[in-house]
C-alpha positions in Angstrom: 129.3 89.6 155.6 132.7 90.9 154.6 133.7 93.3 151.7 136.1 89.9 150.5 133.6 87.6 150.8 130.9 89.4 148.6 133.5 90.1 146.2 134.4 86.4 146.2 130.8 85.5 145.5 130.1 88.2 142.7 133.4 86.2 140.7 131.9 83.1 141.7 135.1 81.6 143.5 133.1 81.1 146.8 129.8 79.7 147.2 127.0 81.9 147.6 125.8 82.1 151.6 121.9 79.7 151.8 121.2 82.6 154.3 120.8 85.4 152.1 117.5 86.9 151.1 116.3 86.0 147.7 114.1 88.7 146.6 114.1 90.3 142.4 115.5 93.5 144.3 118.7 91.6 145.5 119.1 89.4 142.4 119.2 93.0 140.1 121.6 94.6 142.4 123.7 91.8 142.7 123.4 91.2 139.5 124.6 94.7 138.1 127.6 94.9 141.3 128.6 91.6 139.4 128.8 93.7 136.3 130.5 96.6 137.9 133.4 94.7 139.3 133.9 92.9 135.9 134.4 96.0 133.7 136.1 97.5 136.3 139.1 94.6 136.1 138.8 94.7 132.9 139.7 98.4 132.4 142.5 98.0 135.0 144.2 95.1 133.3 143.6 96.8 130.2 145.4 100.1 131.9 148.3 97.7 133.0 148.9 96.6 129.8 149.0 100.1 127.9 151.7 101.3 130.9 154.3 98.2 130.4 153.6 98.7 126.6 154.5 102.5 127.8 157.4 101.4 129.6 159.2 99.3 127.4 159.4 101.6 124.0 
C-alpha cells in the first residue's frame, strides 16, 4: 500500500482497504499515526499563518 493511500485513510478521505489485518496492535498504531499527522497540519497551518501575518506588517 502506498505512502498516499495510507495518508488518505488516516484523514478518512478514502475508504479503509477490507484486506488489512485487524489486530488491537494495528488499531493503536494507526490510531496514534492518525494523531501524528493531525497535529502535525495543524502546526504547519498554524506556522503559515504566523509567516503571512509576518509578511504583511
Amino acid at each position: 500500500m502506498g505512502i498516499w493511500r495510507q495518508v488518505a485513510e488516516y484523514l478518512y478521505l478514502k475508504k479503509k482497504d477490507p484486506d488489512a489485518p485487524r489486530g488491537i496492535n494495528f488499531r493503536l498504531m494507526h490510531g496514534m499515526n492518525r494523531i501524528s499527522i493531525f497535529i502535525f497540519l495543524i502546526v504547519i497551518i498554524v506556522l503559515l499563518v504566523r509567516l503571512v501575518r509576518y509578511l504583511l506588517h
